[in-house]
N, C-alpha and C positions, 0 to 999 in steps of 0.2 A: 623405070620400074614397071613391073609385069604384075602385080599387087593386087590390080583390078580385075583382072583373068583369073585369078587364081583362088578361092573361095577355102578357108579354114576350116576342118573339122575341130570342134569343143569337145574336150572332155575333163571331168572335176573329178581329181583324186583328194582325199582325204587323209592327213599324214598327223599320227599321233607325234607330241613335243611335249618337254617336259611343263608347259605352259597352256597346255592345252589342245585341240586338235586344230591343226591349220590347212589349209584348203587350197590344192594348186588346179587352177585350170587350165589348160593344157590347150595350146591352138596349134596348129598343125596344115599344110598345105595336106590336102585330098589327093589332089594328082598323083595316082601310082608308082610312075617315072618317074615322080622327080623326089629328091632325097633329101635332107635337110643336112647341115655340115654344120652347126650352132645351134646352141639351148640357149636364148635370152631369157632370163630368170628377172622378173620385175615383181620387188614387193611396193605397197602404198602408201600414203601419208600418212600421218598422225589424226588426221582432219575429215580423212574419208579413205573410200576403198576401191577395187578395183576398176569402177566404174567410171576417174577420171580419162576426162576426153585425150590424155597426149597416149595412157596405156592403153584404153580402146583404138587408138588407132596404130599403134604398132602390132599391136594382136591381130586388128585386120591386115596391115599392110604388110610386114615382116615374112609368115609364111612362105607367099609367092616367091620371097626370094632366098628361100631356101634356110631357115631361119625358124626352128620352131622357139613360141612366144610360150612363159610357162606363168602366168598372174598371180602371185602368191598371193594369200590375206592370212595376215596374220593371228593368231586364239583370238584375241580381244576382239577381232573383228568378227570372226569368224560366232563368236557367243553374243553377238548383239551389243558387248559393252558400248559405251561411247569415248570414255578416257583411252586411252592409251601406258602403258606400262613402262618402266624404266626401260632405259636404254640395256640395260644387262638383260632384263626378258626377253626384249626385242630381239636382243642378238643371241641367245639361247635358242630360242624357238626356230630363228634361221637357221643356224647350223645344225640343230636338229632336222630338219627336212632337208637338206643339202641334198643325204644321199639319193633323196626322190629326184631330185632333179640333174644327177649324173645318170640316173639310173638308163636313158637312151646312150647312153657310152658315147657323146659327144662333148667336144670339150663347151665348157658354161662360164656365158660371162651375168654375172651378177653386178644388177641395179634395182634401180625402183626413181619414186618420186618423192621427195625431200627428205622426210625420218626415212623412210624403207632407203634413199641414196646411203643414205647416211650409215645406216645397217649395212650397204654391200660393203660400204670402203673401208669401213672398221673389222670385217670379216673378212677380207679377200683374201690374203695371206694366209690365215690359220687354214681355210677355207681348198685353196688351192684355185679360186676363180684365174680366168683366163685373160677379163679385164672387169673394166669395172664403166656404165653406165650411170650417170649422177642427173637425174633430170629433176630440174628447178633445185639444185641443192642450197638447201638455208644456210649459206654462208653464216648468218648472224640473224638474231632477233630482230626484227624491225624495231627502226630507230639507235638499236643498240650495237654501231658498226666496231666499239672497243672488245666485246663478245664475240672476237673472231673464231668461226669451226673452221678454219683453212688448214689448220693440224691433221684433220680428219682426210683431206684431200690431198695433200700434199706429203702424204706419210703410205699412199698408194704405190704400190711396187715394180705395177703391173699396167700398161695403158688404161687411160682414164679420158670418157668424154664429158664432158659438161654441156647438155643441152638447157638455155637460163633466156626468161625473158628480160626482155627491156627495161622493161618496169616494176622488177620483181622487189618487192620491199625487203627480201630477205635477202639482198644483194646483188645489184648490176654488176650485169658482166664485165664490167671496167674496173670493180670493185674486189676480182679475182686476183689470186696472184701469179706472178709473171708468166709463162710457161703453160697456164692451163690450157689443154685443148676444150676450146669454147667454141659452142655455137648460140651466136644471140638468135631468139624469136623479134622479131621488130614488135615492140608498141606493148607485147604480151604479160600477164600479172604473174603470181605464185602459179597459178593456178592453167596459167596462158591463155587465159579467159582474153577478148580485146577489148579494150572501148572504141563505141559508136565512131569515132572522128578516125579510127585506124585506116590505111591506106593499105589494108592486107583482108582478106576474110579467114574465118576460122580453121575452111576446106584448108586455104593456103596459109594457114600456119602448120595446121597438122603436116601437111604436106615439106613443111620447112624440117621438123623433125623426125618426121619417117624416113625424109629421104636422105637427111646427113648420118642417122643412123646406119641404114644399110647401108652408104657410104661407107661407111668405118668399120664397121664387123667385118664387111668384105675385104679390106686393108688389114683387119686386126690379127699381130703376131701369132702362128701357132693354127692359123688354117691348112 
């Protein structure tokens, strides 16, 4: 990956939804020459917002390879609440900004990290996404492995990555069903936070999911 050369311009648009106005930040390779051929559309968890360390660093690293990163945060977040809204909001307020983020006329693959995974895979379809990225997706409630969401994943039409730590309480990746394209983080939480005694650093976790991503968009049907 060329990631490190290659430096993002930021820019935050602003998209009225029937839920309120939602806020896509837009990262983009500078380099004149070089052209993007993918809109990764990432929305955020239930728990926080754009600011997690795995979507900061596809926002950084993604661009360079041709791949502009687009951060969605959803009304709620975006108005300061702290709760989080029904899944039906959630996914209103998605397909309400959709068309912002077709609007570079390349084709978009829609994800995010956990509630926001969970929003692309339930959306892709009506949606018309291209695939669907699922990072740290909450299989189940922790503790509560009878609470299977593997409906939600396995009812995707369209290619589907799972990037899932190790240790994620909301379901190891052993805990998927058969078939799913998975990438384990080694040692990593919901969050891909590590603990101390890990045999990996954080540079090189991120690093684990930046680069099995562009991995696979660059394989993903429909380039």
């Amino acid at each position: 990956m060329n990631a490190h050369k290659e430096k993002a311009a930021e820019r935050a648009e602003t998209v009225a939804t029937p839920a309120g106005d939602a806020r896509i930040t837009w990262h983009r390779v500078k380099h004149p020459a070089k052209k993007a051929h993918t809109v990764l559309a990432l929305g955020h968890g239930a728990g926080g917002g754009i600011e997690a360390r795995d979507l900061r660093a596809l926002a950084a690293a993604l661009p360079g390879e041709g791949v502009t990163v687009a951060l969605v945060e959803q009304p709620w977040r975006v108005a300061g609440k702290k709760v989080a809204p029904a899944s039906r909001t959630l996914d209103a307020a998605w397909s309400a900004l959709w068309p912002a983020l077709t609007g570079p006329g390349l084709p978009v693959v829609a994800g995010g990290r956990s509630a926001g995974a969970r929003v692309a895979c339930r959306t892709a379809a009506e949606l018309g996404a291209q695939a669907v990225l699922a990072l740290s997706f909450p299989l189940h409630p922790p503790g509560k492995p009878e609470k299977s969401r593997a409906d939600e994943l396995t009812g995707v039409e369209v290619p589907v990555l799972v990037v899932q730590g190790g240790r994620d309480p909301f379901g190891r990746p052993a805990e998927f069903p058969a078939g799913t394209e998975l990438v384990e983080v080694p040692y990593a939480d919901h969050g891909f936070a590590l603990p101390k005694s890990a045999e990996l650093t954080e540079e090189e976790a991120m690093g684990v999911v930046t680069g099995a991503v562009a991995r696979w968009l660059a394989g993903t049907p429909g380039r």
